[in-house]
N, C-alpha and C positions, 0 to 999 in steps of 0.2 A: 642615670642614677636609679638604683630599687630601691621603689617606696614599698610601704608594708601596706598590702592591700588595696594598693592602687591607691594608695593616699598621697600626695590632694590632688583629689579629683575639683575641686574649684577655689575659688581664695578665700585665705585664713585670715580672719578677723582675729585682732590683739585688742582685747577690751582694757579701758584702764582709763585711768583719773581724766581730770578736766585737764587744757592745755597749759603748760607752762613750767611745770613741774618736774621733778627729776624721774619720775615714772611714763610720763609722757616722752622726754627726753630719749629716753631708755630707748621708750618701744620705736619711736622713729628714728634711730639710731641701728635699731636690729630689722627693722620692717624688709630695709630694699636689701640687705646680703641674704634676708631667708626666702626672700621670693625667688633672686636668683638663685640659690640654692634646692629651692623643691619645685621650681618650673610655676608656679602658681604666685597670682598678687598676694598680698600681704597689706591687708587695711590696718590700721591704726582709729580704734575705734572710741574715742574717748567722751565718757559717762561721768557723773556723779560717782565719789569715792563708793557708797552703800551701793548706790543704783548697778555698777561694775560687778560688784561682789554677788548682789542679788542674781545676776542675770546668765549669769555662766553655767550655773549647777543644771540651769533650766537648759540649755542648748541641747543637739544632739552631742553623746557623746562619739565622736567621728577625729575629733582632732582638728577643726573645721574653727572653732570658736574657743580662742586663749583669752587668760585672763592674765595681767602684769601686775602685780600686788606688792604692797610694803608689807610688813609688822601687821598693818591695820587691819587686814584678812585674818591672819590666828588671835590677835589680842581683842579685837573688837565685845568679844562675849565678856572679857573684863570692865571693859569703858563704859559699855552700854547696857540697859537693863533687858535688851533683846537684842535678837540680830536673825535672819530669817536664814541662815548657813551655817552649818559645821566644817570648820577649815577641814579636821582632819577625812573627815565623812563627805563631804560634797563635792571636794575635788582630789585630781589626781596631779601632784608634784611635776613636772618637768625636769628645770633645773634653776641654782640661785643663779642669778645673774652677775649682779654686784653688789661691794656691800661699802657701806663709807661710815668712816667713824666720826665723834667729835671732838672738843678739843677743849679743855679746862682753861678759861682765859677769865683776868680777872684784872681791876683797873687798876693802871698804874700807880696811883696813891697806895694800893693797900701792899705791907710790908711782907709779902710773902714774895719765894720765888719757888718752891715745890709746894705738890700737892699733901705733903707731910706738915709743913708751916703754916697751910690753909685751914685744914684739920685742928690742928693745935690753936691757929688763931678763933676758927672758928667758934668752935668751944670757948675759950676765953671770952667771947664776944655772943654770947648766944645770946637771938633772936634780932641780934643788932644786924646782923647782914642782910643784903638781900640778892637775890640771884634773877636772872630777867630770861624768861622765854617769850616765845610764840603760843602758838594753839595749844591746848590740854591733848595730850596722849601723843602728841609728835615725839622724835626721840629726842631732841634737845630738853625737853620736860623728863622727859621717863629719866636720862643719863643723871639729870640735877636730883631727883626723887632717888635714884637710885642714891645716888653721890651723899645725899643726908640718911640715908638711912643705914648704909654699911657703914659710914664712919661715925654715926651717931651723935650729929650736929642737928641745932638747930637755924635753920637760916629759912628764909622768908623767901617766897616766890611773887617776882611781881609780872604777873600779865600781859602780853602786851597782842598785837593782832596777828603780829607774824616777827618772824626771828629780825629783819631789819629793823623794825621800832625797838626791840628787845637790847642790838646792839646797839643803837642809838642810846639807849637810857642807861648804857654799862660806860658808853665813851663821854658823856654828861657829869656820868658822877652817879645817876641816882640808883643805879643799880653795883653793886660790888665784884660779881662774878655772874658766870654767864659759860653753858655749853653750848656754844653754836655747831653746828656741821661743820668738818673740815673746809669744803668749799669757801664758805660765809666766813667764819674768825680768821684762817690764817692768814687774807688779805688784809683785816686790820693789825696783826700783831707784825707782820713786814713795816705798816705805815706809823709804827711807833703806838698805835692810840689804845692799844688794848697789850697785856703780858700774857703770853703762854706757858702753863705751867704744863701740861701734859695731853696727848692724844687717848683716848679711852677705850682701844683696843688690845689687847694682853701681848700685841707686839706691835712694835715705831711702825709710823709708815709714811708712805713715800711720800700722801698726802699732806702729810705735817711733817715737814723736812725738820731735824732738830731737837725734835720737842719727845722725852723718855714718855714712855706708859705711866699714867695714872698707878697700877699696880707697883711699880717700880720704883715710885716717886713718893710714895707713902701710904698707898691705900690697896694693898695685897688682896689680888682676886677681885678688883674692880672691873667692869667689862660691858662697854655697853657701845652699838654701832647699829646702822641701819642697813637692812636688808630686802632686796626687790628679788622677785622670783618670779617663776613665766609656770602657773598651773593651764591643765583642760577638767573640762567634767570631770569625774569620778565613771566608773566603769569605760572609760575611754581604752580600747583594746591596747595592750603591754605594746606590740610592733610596732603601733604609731608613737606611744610615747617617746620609746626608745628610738624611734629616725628621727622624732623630734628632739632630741635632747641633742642624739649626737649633730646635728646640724647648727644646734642653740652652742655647744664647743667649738664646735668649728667658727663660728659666726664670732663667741667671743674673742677667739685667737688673731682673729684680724687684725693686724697692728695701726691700721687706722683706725677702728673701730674701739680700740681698746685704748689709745689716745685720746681719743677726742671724747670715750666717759672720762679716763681722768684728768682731763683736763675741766669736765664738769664736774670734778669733786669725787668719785666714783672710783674704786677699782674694780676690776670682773674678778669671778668668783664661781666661773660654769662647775659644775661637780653632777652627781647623780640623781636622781629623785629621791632614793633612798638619803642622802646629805641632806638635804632639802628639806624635806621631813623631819629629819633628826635635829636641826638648827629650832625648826617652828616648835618641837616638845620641847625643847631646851626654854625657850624664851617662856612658853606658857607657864613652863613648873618655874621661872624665875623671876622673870619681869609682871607675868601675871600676877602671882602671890603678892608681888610689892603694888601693884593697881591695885588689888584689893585691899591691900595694910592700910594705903595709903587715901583711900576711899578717890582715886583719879577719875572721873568723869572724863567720855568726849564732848567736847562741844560742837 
């Protein structure tokens, strides 16, 4: 195999969140096809969400030390009143990985079945609803903030620690509607206990077997999903990027590999650096704006 520049000369550390998670998942999931792939280990390195982000821009730039990041790498300078990185400035894109959408699910008492009659009810019903997340800035929060403020409802968000308590309190009663992750809701909406009204990406997917687009269903140009990407430093030389990337396609092609994400909720989504890029402006000019309409804080 020609590496550019004799790259890797030793093994490549994947820096990324704490364990458990679907970014950790990921990166142990790509770890052992890229080492056999460029001859070199492949550590999976996992940090504090900030502490990952911080720590990458500082490495050499060699190609030596990746970083596996969500949304929370470009959007962070919204959530937070600092942040010691500039996504587009500090590092250099790779490729997106994969991306998973959610899933507009709402409790069986309530008399809707599209996302046009939620809308409508909503409105009828304003401030009376209420809708249940996880943590502040995750995307099942951003999809709901998104979700009231294109269709210009008012509906109530209630807190909860993480998206299981969230679904708990939608299958209870005390919550009305709810975006969980494809993963998370469509196992309730198979078990009877929650209704799907729509997927919330601008086309069906295979993750939410069934269920039309949000856009399609009454809320035109609705569009909201979560995306993991594999950046290095910023001046990290074009030839390594570019073996890196074409190795991170090859790697997602792998039909075990690409199972067993979506079988974790996930589809792959390899493309260019340049894609990759173009996805993170998008979100900042859109999803950013609405963080800040919406005054969203991370926690």
């Amino acid at each position: 195999m020609a590496h550019a520049q004799g790259f890797p000369a030793k093994p490549i550390r994947i820096v990324t969140t704490v364990p458990g998670g679907s970014l950790d998942l990921t990166a142990r999931l790509l770890a052992p096809k890229l080492a056999e792939r460029l001859g070199q280990q492949v550590i999976v390195d996992n940090r504090g969400g900030v502490t990952s982000m911080e720590l990458v821009p500082r490495a050499p730039a060699d190609g030596h030390t990746l970083l596996l990041a969500s949304a929370s790498l470009w959007l962070s300078e919204f959530l937070r009143d600092r942040v010691a990185w500039d996504a587009l400035r500090d590092f250099a894109p790779v490729s997106m990985l994969v991306t998973s959408p959610n899933i507009i699910v709402v409790h069986p008492s309530l008399p809707v079945r599209t996302v046009g009659e939620l809308v409508t009810l909503a409105k009828a019903r304003s401030g009376e609803l209420n809708y249940s997340t996880g943590q502040s800035g995750a995307s099942a929060h951003l999809a709901g903030e998104l979700f009231r403020a294109m269709a210009g409802v008012n509906i109530v968000r209630v807190a909860y620690k993480g998206q299981g308590p969230a679904m708990l309190s939608l299958i209870t009663g005390e919550a009305q509607l709810s975006f969980p992750n494809a993963s998370t809701g469509t196992s309730f909406v198979k078990a009877g206990k929650v209704r799907g009204l729509a997927v919330t990406t601008l086309q069906p997917s295979a993750l939410a077997p069934g269920l039309p687009t949000a856009a399609a269903s009454g809320l035109p140009g609705y569009e909201s999903k979560a995306i993991l990407g594999l950046f290095a430093p910023a001046k990290t030389p074009p030839a390594i990027i570019d073996l890196l990337n074409q190795e991170i396609v090859r790697t997602l092609g792998d039909v075990d590999v690409r199972k067993r994400l979506f079988d974790s909720g996930a589809e792959t989504a390899a493309g260019t650096p340049t894609e990759l890029t173009a996805a993170m402006k998008s979100e900042m000019a859109t999803t950013g704006r609405l963080i800040k309409q919406m005054g969203i804080r991370a926690e």
